[in-house]
Structures are given as structure tokens and as C-alpha cells.
Backbone of each chain as nested JSON, in Angstrom:
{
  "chains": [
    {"id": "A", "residues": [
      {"number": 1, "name": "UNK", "atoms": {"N": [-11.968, 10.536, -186.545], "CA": [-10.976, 11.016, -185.578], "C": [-9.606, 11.147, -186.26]}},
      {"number": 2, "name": "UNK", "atoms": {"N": [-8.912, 12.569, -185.473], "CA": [-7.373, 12.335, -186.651], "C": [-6.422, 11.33, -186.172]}},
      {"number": 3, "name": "UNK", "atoms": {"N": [-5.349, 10.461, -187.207], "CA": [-4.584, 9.539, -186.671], "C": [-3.034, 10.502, -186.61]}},
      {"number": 4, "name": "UNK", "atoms": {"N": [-2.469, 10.116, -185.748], "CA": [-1.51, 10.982, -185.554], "C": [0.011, 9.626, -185.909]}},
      {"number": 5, "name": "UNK", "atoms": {"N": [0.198, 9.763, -187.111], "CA": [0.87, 8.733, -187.371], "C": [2.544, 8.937, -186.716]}},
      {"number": 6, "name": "UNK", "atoms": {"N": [3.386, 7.854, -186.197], "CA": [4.257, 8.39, -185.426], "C": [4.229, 9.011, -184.324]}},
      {"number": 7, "name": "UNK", "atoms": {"N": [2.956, 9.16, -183.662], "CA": [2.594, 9.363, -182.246], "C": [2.395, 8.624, -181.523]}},
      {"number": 8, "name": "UNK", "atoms": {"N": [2.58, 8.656, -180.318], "CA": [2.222, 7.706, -179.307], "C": [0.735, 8.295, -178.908]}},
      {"number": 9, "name": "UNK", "atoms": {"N": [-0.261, 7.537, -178.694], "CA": [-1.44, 7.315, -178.134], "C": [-1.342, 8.305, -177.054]}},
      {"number": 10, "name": "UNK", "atoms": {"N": [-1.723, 9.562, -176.408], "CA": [-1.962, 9.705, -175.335], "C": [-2.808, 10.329, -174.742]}},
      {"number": 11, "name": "UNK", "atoms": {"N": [-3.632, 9.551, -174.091], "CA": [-5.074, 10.247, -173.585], "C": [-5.473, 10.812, -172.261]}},
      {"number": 12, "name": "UNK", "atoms": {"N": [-3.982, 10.846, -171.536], "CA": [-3.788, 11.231, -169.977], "C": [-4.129, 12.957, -170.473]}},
      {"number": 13, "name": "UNK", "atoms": {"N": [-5.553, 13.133, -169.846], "CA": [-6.009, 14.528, -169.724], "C": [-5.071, 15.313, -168.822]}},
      {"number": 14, "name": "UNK", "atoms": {"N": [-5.033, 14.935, -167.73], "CA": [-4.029, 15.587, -166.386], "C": [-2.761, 15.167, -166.518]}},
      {"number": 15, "name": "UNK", "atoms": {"N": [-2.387, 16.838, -166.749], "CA": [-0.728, 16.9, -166.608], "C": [-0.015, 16.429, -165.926]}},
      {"number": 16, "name": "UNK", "atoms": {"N": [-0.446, 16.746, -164.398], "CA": [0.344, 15.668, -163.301], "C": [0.526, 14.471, -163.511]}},
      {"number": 17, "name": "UNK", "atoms": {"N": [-0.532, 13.541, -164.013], "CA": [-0.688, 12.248, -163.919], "C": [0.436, 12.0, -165.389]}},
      {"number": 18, "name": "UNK", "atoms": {"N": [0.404, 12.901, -166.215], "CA": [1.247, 12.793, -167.215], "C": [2.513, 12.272, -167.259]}},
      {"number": 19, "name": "UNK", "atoms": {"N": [3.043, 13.847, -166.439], "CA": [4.469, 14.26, -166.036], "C": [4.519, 12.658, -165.158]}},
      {"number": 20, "name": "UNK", "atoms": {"N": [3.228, 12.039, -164.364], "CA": [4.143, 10.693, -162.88], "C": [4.134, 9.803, -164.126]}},
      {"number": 21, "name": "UNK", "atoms": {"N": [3.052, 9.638, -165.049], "CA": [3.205, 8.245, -165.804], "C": [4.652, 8.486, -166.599]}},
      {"number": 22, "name": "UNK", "atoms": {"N": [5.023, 9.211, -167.183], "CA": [6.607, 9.696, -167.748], "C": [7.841, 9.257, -166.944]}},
      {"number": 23, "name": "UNK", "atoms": {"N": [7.84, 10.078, -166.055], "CA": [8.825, 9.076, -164.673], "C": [8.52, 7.963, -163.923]}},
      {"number": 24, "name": "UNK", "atoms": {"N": [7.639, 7.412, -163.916], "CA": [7.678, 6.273, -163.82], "C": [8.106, 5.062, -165.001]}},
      {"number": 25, "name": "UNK", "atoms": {"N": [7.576, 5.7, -166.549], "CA": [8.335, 4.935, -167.266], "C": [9.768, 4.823, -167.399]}},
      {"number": 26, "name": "UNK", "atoms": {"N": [10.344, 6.076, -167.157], "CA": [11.716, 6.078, -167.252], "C": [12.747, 5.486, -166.412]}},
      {"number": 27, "name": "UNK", "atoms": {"N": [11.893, 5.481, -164.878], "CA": [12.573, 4.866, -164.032], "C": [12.112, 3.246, -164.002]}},
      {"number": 28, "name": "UNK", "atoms": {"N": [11.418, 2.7, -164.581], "CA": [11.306, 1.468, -165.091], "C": [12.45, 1.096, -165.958]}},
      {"number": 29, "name": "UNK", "atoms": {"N": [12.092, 2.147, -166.992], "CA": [13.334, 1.456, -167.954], "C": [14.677, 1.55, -167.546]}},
      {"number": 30, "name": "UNK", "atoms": {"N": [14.741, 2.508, -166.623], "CA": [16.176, 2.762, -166.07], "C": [16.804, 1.47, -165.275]}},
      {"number": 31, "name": "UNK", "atoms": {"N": [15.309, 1.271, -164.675], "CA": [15.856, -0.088, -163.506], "C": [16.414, -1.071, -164.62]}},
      {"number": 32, "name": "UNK", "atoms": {"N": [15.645, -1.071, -165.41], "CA": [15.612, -2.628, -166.279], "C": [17.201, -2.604, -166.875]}},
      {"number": 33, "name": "UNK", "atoms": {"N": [17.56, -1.104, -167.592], "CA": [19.265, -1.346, -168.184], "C": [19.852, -1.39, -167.44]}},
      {"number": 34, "name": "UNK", "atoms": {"N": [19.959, -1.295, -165.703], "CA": [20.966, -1.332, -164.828], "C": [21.078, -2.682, -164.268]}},
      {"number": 35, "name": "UNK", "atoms": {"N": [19.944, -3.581, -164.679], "CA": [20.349, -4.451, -164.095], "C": [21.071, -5.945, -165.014]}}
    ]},
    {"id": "B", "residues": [
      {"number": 1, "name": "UNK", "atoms": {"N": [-1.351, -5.353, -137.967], "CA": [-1.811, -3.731, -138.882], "C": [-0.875, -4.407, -140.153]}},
      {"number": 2, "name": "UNK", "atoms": {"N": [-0.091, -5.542, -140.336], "CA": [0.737, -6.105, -141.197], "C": [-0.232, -6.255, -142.349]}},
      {"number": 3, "name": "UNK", "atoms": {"N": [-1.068, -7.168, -142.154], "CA": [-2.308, -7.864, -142.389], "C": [-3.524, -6.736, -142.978]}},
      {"number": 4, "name": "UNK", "atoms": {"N": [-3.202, -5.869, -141.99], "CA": [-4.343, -4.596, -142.946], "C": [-3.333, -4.115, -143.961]}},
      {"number": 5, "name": "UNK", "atoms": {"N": [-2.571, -3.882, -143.709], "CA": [-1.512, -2.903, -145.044], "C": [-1.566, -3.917, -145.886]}},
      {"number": 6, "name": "UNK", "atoms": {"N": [-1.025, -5.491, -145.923], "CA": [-1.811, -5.796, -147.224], "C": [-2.765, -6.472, -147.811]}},
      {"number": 7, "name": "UNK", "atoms": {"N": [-3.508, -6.28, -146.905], "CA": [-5.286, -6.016, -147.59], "C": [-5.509, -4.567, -148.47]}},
      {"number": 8, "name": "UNK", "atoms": {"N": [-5.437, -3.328, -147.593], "CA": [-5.059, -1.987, -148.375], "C": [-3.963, -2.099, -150.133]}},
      {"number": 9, "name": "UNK", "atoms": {"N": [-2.777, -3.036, -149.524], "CA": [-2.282, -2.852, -150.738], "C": [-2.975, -3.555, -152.063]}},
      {"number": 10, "name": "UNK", "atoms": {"N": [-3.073, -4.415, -151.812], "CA": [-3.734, -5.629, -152.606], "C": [-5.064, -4.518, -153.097]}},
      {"number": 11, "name": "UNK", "atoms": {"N": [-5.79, -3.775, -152.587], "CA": [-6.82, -2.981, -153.185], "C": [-6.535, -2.117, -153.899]}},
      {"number": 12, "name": "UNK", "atoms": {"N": [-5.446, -1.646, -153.468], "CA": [-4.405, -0.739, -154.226], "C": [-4.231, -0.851, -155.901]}},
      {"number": 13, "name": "UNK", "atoms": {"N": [-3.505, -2.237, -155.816], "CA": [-2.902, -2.644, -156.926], "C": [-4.267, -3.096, -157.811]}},
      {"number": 14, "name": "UNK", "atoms": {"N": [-5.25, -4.025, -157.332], "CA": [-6.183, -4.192, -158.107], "C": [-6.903, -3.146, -158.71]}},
      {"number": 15, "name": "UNK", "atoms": {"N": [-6.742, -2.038, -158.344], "CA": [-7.317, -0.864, -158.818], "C": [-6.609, 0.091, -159.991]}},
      {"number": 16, "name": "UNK", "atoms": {"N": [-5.512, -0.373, -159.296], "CA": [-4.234, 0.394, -160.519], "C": [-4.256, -0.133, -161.76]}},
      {"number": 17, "name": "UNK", "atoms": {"N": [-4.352, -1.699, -161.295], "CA": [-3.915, -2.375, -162.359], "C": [-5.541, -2.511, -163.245]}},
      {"number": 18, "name": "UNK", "atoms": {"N": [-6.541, -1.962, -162.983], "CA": [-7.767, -1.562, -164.036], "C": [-7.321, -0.381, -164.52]}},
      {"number": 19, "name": "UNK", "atoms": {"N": [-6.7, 0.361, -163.939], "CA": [-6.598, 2.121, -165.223], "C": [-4.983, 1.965, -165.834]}},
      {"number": 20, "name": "UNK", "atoms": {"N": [-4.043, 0.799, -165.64], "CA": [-2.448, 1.046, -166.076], "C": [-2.561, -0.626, -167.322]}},
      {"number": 21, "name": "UNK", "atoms": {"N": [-3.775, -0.647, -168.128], "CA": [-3.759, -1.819, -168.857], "C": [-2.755, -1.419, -169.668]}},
      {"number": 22, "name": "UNK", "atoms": {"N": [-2.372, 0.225, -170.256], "CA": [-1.543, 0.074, -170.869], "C": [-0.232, 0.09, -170.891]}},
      {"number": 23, "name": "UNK", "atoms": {"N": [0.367, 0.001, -169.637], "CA": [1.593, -0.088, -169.246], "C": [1.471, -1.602, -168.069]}},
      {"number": 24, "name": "UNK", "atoms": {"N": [1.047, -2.682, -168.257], "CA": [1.219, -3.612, -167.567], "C": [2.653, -3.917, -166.414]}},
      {"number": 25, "name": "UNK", "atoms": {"N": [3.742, -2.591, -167.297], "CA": [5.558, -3.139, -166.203], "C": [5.111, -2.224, -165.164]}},
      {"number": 26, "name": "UNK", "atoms": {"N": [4.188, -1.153, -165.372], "CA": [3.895, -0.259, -164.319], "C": [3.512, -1.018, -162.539]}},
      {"number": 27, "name": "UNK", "atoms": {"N": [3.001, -2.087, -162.811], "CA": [2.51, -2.62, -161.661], "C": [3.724, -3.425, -161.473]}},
      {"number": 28, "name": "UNK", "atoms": {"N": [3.808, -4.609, -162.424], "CA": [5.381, -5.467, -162.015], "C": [6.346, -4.608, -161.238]}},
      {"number": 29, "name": "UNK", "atoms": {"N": [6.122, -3.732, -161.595], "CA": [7.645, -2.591, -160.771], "C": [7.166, -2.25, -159.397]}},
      {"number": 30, "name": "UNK", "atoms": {"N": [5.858, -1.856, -159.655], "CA": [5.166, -1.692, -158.369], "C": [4.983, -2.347, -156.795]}},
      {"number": 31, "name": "UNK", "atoms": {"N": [4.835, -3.862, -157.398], "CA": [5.413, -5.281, -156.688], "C": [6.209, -5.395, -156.384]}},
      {"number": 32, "name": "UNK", "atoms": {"N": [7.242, -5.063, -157.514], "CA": [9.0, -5.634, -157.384], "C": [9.362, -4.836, -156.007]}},
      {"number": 33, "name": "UNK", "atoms": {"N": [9.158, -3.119, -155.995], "CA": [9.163, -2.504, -155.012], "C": [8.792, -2.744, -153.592]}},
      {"number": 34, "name": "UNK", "atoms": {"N": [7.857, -2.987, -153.74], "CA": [7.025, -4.052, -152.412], "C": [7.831, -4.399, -151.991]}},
      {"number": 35, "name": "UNK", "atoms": {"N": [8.586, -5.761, -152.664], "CA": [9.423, -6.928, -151.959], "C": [10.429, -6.192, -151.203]}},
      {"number": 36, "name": "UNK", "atoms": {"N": [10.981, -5.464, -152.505], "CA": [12.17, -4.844, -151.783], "C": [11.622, -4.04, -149.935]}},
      {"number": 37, "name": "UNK", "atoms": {"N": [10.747, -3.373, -149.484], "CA": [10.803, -2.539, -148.746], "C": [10.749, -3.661, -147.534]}},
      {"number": 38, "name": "UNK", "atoms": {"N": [11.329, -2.719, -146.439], "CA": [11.748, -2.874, -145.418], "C": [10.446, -3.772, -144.731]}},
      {"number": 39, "name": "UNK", "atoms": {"N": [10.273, -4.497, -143.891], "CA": [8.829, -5.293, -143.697], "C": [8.511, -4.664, -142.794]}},
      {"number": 40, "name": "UNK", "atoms": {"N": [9.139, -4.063, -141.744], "CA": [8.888, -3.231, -140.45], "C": [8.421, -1.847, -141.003]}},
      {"number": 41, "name": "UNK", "atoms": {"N": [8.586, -1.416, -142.544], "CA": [8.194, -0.291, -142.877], "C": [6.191, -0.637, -143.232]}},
      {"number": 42, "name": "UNK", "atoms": {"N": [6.435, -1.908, -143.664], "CA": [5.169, -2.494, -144.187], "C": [4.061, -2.452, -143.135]}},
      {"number": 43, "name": "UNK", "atoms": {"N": [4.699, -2.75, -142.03], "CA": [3.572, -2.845, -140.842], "C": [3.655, -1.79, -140.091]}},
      {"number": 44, "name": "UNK", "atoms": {"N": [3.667, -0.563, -140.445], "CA": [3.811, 0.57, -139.939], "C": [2.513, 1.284, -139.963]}},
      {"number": 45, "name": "UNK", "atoms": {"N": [2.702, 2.469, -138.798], "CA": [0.661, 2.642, -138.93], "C": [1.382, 4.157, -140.312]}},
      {"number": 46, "name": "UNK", "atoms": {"N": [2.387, 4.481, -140.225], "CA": [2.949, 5.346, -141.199], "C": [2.222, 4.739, -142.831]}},
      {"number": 47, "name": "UNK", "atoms": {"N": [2.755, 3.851, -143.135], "CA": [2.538, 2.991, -144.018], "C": [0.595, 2.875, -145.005]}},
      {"number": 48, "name": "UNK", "atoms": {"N": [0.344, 2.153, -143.613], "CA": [-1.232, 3.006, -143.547], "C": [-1.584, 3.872, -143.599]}},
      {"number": 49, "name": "UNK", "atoms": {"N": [-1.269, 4.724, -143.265], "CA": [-2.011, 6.343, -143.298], "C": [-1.802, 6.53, -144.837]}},
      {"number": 50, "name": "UNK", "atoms": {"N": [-0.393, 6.573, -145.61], "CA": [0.404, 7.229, -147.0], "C": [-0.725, 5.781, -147.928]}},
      {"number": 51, "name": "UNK", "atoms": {"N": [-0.797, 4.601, -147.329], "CA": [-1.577, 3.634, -148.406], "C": [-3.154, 4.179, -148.263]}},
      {"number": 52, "name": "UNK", "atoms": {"N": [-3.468, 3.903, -147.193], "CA": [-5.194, 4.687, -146.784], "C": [-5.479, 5.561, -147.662]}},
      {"number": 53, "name": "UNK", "atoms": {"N": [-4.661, 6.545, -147.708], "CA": [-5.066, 8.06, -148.574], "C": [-4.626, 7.833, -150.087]}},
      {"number": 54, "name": "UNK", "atoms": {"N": [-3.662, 7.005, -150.238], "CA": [-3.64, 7.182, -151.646], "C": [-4.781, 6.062, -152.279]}},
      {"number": 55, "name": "UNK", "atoms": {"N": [-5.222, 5.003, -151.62], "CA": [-6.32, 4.286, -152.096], "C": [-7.603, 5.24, -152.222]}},
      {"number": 56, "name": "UNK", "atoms": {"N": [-7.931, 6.057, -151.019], "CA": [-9.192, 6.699, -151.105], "C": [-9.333, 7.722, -152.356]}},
      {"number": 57, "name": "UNK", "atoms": {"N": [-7.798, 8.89, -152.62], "CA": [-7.935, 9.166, -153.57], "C": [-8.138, 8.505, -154.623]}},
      {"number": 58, "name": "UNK", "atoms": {"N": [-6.642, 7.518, -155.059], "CA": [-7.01, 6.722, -156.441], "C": [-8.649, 6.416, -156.821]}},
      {"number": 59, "name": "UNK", "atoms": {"N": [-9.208, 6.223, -155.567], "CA": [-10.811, 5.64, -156.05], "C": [-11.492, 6.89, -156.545]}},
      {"number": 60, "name": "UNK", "atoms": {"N": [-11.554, 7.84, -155.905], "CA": [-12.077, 9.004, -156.22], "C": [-11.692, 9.815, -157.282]}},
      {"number": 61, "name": "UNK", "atoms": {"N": [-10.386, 9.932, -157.919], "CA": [-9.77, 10.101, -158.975], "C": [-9.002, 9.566, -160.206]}},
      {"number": 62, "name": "UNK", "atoms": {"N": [-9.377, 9.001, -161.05], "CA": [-8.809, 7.41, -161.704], "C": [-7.899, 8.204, -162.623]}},
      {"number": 63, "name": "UNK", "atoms": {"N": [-8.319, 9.579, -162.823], "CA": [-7.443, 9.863, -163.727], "C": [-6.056, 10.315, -163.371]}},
      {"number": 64, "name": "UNK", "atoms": {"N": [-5.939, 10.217, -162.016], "CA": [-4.246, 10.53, -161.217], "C": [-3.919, 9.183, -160.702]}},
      {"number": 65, "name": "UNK", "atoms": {"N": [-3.915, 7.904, -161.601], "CA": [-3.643, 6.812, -161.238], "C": [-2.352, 6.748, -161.017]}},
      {"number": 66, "name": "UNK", "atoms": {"N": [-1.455, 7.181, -162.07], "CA": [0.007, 7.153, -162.562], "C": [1.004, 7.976, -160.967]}},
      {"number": 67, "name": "UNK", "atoms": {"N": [0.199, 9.192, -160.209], "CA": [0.546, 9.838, -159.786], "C": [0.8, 9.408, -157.919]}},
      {"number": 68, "name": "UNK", "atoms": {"N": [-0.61, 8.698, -158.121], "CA": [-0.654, 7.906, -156.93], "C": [0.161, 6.382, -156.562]}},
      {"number": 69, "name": "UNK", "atoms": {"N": [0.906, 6.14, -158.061], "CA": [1.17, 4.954, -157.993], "C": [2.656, 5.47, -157.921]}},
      {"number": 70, "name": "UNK", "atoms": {"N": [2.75, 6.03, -158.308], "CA": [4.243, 7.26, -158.377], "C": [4.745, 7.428, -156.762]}},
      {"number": 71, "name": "UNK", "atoms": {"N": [3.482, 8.296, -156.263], "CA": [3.683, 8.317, -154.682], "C": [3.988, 6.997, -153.671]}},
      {"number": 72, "name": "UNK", "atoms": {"N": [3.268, 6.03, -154.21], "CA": [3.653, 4.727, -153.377], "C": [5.293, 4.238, -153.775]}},
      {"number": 73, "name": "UNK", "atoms": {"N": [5.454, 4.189, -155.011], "CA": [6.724, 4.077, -155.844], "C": [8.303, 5.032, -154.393]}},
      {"number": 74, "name": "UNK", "atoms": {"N": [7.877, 6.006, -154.635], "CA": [8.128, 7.104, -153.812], "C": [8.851, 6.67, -152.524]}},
      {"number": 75, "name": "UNK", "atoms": {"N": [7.775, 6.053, -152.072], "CA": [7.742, 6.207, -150.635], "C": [8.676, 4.495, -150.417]}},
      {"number": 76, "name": "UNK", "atoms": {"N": [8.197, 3.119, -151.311], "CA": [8.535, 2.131, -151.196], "C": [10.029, 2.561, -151.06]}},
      {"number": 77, "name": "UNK", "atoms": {"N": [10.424, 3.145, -151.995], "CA": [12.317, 3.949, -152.653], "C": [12.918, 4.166, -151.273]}},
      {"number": 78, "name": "UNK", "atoms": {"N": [12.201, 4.854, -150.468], "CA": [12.456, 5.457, -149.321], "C": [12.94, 4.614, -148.189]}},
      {"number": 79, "name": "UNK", "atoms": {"N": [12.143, 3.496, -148.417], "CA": [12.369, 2.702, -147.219], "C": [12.721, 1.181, -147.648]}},
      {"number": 80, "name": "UNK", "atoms": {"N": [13.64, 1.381, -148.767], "CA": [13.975, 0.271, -149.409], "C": [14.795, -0.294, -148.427]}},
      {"number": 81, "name": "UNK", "atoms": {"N": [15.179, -1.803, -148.671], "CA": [15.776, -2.691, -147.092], "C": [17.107, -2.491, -147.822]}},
      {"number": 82, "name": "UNK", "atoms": {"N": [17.833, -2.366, -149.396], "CA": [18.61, -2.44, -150.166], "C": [18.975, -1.026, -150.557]}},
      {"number": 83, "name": "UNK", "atoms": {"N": [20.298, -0.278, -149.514], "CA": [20.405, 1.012, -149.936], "C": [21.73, 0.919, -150.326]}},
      {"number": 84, "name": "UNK", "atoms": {"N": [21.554, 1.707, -151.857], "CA": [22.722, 2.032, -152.575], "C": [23.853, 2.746, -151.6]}},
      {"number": 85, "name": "UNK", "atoms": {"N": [25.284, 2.858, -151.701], "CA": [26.028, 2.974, -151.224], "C": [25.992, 4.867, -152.054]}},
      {"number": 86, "name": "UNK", "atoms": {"N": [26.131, 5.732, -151.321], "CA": [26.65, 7.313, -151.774], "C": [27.727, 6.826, -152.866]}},
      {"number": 87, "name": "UNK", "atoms": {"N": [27.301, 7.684, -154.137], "CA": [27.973, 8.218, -154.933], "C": [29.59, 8.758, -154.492]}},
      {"number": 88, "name": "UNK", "atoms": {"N": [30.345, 8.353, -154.962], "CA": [31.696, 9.202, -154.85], "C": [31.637, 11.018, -155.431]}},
      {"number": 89, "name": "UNK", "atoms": {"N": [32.498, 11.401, -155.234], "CA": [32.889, 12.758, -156.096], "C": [32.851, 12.551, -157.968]}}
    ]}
  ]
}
């Protein structure tokens, strides 16, 4: 299998689920520096 | 219906939290949200219906976990008991 060095792992087939797991990380991390 | 919403949720999360091993803050946030929402929003048959359907999907679709957990995320935001004050100009 190829290693994609400097990549992040990502095996989310569905775009949607992509694009929510993305904003949801961001608004995680967002919460976390605001508080 | 307090009591069913979280039975529903609790199925919810145990389910999420099998397809989000690799983001474990995904659920902590998920919770954290919980607390925050309104409790009268919690025991709402509203509440139920938006948890009902996103459990039945999530089960039926594992690979829109993120999306469904997004939507609950969503909706908790909505009816948070803790609302930010409007932005100025």
C-alpha cells in the first residue's frame, strides 16, 4: 500500500461526512483556544 | 420522555463512539454539549424525533457518523441554556 508521508490518514469515503468530521474538528479546537 | 431521550442518547453516543476511535474529543465535546443544553429542550418530544432519526440513520449508515454527530452538535448549539451575548459592530 502507498505511504503518504506527511499526510494525515484519511479514509472517510463520503464527502459529507468529511466536510462534518472537518468542522467539527475545528470547532473543537476553536472551543478549546477560547477557553 | 426525559428518560427516553436519554436512553436514545446514550445509544447514540455508544455508537458514535465505535466509528469516532479516532478522534476520541469528538464525543467529549459531544457530552460537554449535552450538559450545556437547555433540560426542557432535553425532554422535548422535538428532541426525540431530531435524536430518533439521527440514531436510526447513524445505524444504517456508519459511514455519515461525523455528520450525524455534527447534526446533534447543531441542534445541542441551538438550544444551549448559555447564550453568547450579539456581537457588537
Amino acid at each position: 500500500a502507498p505511504v503518504h508521508m506527511g499526510e494525515e490518514e484519511d479514509d472517510d469515503d463520503d464527502p459529507e461526512n468529511r466536510i462534518a468530521k472537518k468542522m467539527l474538528l475545528e470547532e473543537i479546537k476553536a472551543n478549546l483556544s477560547s477557553e | 420522555l426525559k428518560a427516553e431521550n436519554e436512553r436514545l442518547f446514550a445509544e447514540f453516543s455508544d455508537f458514535c463512539a465505535q466509528h469516532t476511535g479516532d478522534h476520541p474529543e469528538v464525543m467529549s465535546y459531544l457530552a460537554s454539549r449535552h450538559q450545556k443544553t437547555n433540560p426542557e429542550y432535553l425532554a422535548s418530544v422535538e428532541f426525540r424525533n431530531v435524536l430518533g432519526r439521527c440514531l436510526t440513520r447513524v445505524q444504517a449508515r456508519s459511514s455519515k457518523v461525523y455528520v450525524y454527530i455534527n447534526e446533534i452538535c447543531t441542534v445541542f448549539k441551538a438550544h444551549s441554556q448559555k447564550k453568547k451575548p450579539p456581537l457588537g459592530p
